[in-house]
C-alpha positions as CSV (number, residue, x, y, z in Angstrom):
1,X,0.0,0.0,0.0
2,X,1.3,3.5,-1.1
3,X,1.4,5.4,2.3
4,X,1.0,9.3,0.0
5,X,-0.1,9.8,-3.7
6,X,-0.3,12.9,-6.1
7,X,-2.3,12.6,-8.9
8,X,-2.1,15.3,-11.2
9,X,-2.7,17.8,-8.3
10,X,-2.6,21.4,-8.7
11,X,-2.5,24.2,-6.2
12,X,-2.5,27.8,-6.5
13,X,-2.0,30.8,-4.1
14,X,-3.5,34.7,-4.4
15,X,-2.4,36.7,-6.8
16,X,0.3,37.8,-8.4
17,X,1.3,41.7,-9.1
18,X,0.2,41.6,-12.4
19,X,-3.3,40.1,-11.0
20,X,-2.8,36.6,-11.6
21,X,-3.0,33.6,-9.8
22,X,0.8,32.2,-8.5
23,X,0.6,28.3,-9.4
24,X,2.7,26.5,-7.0
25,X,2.0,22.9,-8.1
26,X,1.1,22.1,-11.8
27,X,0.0,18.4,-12.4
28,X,1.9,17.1,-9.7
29,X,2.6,13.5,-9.5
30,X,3.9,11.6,-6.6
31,X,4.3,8.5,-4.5
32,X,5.3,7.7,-1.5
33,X,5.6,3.8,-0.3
34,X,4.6,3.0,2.9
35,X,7.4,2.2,5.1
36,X,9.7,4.7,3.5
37,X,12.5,7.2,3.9
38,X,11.5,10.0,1.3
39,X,13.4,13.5,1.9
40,X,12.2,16.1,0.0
41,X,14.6,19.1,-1.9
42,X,14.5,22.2,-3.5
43,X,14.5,25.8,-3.8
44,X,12.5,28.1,-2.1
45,X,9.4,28.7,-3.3
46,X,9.5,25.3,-5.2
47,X,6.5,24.1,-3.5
48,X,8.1,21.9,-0.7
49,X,6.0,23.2,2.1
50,X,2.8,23.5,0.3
51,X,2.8,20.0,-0.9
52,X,3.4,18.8,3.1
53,X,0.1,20.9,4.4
54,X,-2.1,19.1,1.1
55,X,-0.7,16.1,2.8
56,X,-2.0,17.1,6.4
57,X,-5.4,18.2,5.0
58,X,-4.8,21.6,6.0
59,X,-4.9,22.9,2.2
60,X,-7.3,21.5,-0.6
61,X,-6.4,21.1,-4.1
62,X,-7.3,23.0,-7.1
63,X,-7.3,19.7,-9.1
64,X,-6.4,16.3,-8.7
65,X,-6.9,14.1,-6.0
66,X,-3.9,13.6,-2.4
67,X,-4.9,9.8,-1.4
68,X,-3.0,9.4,2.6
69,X,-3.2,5.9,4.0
70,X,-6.2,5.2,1.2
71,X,-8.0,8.4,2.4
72,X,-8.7,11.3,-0.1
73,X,-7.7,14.4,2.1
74,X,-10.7,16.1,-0.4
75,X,-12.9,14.6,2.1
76,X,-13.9,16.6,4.8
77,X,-14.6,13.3,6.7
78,X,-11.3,11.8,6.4
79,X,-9.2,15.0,7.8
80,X,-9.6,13.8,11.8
81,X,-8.2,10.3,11.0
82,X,-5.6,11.6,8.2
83,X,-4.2,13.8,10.8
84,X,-4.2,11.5,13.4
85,X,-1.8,9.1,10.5
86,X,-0.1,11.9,9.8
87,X,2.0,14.4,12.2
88,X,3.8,17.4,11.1
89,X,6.6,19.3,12.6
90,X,6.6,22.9,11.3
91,X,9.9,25.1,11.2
92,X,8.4,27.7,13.3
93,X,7.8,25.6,16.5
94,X,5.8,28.6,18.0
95,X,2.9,28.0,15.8
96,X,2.4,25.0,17.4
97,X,2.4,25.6,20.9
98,X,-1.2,24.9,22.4
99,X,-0.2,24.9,26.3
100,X,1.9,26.9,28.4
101,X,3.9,23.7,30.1
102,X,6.1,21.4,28.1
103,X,4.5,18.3,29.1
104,X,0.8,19.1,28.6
105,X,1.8,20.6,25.2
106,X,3.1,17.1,23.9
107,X,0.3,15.7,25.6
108,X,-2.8,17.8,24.0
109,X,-2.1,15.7,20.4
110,X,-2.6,12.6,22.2
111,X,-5.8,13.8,24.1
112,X,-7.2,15.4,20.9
113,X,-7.1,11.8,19.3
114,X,-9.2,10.7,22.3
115,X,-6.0,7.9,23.2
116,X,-6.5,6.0,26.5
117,X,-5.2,8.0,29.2
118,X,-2.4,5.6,30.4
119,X,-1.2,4.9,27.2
120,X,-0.9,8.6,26.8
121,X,1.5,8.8,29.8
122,X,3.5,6.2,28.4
123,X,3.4,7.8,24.6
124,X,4.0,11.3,26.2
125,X,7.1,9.9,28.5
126,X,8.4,8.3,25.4
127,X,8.4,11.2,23.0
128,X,10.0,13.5,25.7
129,X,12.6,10.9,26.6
130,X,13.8,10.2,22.0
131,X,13.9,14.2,22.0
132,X,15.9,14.6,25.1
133,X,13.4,16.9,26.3
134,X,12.5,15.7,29.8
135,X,14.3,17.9,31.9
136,X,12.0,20.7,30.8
137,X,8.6,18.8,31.0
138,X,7.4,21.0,33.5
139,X,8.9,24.3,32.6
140,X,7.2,26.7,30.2
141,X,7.4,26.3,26.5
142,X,7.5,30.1,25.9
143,X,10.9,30.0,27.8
144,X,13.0,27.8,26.2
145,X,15.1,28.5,23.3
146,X,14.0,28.2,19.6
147,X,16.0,24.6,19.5
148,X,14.5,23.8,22.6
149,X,10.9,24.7,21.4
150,X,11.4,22.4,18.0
151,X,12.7,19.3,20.0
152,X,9.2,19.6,22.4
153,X,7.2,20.1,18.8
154,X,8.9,16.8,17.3
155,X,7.6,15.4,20.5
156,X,4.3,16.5,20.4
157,X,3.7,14.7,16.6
158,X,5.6,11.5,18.1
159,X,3.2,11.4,20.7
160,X,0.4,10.5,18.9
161,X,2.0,7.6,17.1
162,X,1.7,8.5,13.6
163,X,2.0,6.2,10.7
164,X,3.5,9.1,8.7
165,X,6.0,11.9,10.1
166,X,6.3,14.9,8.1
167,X,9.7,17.4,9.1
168,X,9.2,20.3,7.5
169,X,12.4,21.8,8.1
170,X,12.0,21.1,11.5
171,X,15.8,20.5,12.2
172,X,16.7,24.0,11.0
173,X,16.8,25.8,14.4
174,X,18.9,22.6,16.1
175,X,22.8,22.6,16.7
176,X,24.7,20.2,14.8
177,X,24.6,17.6,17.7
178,X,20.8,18.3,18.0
179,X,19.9,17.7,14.5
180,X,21.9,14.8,14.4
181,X,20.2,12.9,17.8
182,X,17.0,13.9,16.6
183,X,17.4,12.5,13.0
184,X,18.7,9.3,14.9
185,X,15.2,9.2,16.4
186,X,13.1,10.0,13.0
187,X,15.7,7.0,11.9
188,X,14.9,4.7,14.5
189,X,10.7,5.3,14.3
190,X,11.1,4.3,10.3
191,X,13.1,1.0,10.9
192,X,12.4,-0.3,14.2
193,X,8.3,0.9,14.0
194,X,7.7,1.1,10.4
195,X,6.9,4.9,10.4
196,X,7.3,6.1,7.2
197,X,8.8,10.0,7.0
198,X,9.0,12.6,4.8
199,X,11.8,15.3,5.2
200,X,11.7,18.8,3.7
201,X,14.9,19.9,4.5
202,X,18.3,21.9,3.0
203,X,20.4,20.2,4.9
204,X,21.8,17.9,1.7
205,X,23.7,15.1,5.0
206,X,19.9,14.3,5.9
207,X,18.7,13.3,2.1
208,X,21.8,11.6,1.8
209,X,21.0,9.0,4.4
210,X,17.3,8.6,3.1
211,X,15.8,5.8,1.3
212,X,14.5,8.2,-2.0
213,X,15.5,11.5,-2.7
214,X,12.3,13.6,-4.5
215,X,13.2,17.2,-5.9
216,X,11.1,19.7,-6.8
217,X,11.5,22.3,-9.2
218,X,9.1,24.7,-11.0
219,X,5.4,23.2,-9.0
220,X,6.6,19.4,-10.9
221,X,8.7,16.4,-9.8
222,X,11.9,17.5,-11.1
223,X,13.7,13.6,-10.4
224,X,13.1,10.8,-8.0
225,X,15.8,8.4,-6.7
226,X,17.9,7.1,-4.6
227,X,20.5,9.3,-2.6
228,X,23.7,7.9,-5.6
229,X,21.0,8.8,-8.7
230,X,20.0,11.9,-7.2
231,X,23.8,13.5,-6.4
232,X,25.5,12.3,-9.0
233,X,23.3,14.6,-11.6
234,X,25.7,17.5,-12.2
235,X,22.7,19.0,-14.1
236,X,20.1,18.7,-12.1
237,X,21.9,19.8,-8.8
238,X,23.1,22.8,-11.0
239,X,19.5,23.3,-12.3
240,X,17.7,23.4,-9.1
241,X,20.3,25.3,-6.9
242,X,21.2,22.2,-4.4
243,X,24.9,21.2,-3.1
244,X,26.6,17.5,-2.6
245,X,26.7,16.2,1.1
246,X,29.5,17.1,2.8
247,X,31.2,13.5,2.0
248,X,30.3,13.9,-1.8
249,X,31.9,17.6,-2.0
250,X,35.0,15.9,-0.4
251,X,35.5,13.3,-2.9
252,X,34.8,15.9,-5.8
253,X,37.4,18.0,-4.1
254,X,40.0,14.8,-4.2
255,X,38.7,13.8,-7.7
256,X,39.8,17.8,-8.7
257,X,43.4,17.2,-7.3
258,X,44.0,13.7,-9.3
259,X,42.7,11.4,-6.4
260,X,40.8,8.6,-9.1
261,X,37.3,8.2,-6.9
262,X,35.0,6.8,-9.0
263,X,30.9,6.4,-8.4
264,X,28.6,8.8,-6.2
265,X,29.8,9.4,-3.1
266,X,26.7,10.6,-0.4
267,X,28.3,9.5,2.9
268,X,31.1,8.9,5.0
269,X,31.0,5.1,4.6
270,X,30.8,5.2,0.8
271,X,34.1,7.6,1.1
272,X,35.8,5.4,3.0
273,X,34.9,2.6,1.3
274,X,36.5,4.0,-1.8
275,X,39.7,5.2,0.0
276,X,40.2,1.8,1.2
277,X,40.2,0.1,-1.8
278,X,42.6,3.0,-3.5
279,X,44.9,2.0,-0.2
280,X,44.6,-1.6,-1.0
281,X,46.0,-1.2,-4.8
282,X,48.7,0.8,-3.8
């Protein structure tokens, strides 16, 4: 079962200067298996954020039809139990906050959903204790730093156990060691429980470690496919303004200065993979 599909779905916002409408997806086509690891990539303005809220329900088409878990999100009937599959993390974490204290703001998804109160407890502890957020449970949200305020919002859409997690550019306001413990967690959910994630991000480390890369460019799927098919088009990475992973850019630096690396490199175990074998024939 496809967990997301696009079919030929079109959105449009407002107006433009000269009056007309600003298209933002044209005949879009997507799908997304469930199970998966999709992270998502492009510009600004390429339609990245729009397509996760048609996703959530919380925007309609214009045409075409967004199927989640089987539901058509057209169908004003289906948006409580779509939203209850799928949880969304925001890059502002500040439009999310519903409560004043840390724990009954993760806990008012669960409670919204109408889950048993024990295993609300237990979902609640859980989510604070992935995003290392338990020391502030009882200290108010509105007084924790803007990394502090996006760990407690990826809580509060763990919390209700989704079958889809949507990041949408939710790791932006973390540190380095944040981003990286709370990607570990998204990781974990979509091996260990089968969650399947999307990940709107810029951060090129993050797509490189997911199971599809999808990039948008112009309101269309620009290409789909694996982290290696993805970087190792010069012309579409050129095209639709995105970098190499940091372990990518290195081996394109040692490829510049003679160092024979062949293949796409998106990680650190693919480099040194290929510097060992270099070692090994010298």
């Amino acid at each position: 079962m496809n967990a997301i599909e696009f079919d030929k779905v079109s959105f449009s916002y407002g107006k433009s200067e000269n009056g007309d409408k600003v298209d933002v997806l044209k005949d879009f086509d997507m799908t997304v298996k469930q199970g998966s690891f999709v992270a998502l990539l492009g510009r600004n303005g390429s339609g990245k954020s729009t397509l996760a809220k048609l996703v959530n329900g919380l925007l309609s088409p214009v045409a075409g039809k967004v199927t989640v878990m089987g539901l058509d999100t057209a169908d004003k009937k289906n948006l409580f139990e779509i939203r209850k599959k799928a949880g969304m993390v925001f890059q502002n974490p500040d439009n999310q906050q519903v409560a004043s204290i840390v724990e009954d703001d993760v806990a008012f998804g669960p409670e919204n959903i109408g889950m048993p109160r024990e295993e609300m407890i237990k979902s609640v502890d859980y989510a604070l204790k992935v995003t290392d957020t338990e020391k502030f449970r009882t200290e108010q949200a509105s007084r924790l730093s803007g990394g502090q305020k996006q760990r407690v919002a990826i809580a509060g859409a763990i919390a209700i156990k989704p079958e889809i997690l949507i990041l949408d550019e939710s790791t932006s306001m973390l540190d380095p060691k944040g981003r990286r413990e709370v990607m570990e967690v998204v990781r974990t959910l979509n091996k260990e429980k089968g969650m399947t994630v999307i990940d709107i991000t810029h951060y090129m480390d993050e797509a490189a470690e997911a199971d599809e890369v999808y990039v948008l460019s112009g309101g269309k799927l620009a290409k789909s496919g694996t982290p290696e098919e993805v970087f190792s088009d010069d012309g579409l990475l050129a095209r639709c303004g995105l970098e190499l992973p940091r372990f990518g850019l290195i081996a394109k630096k040692l490829r510049e200065r003679g160092v024979p690396i062949d293949g796409a490199i998106t990680d650190k175990g693919g480099l040194s993979e290929k510097l060992c074998e270099l070692f090994r024939k010298n």
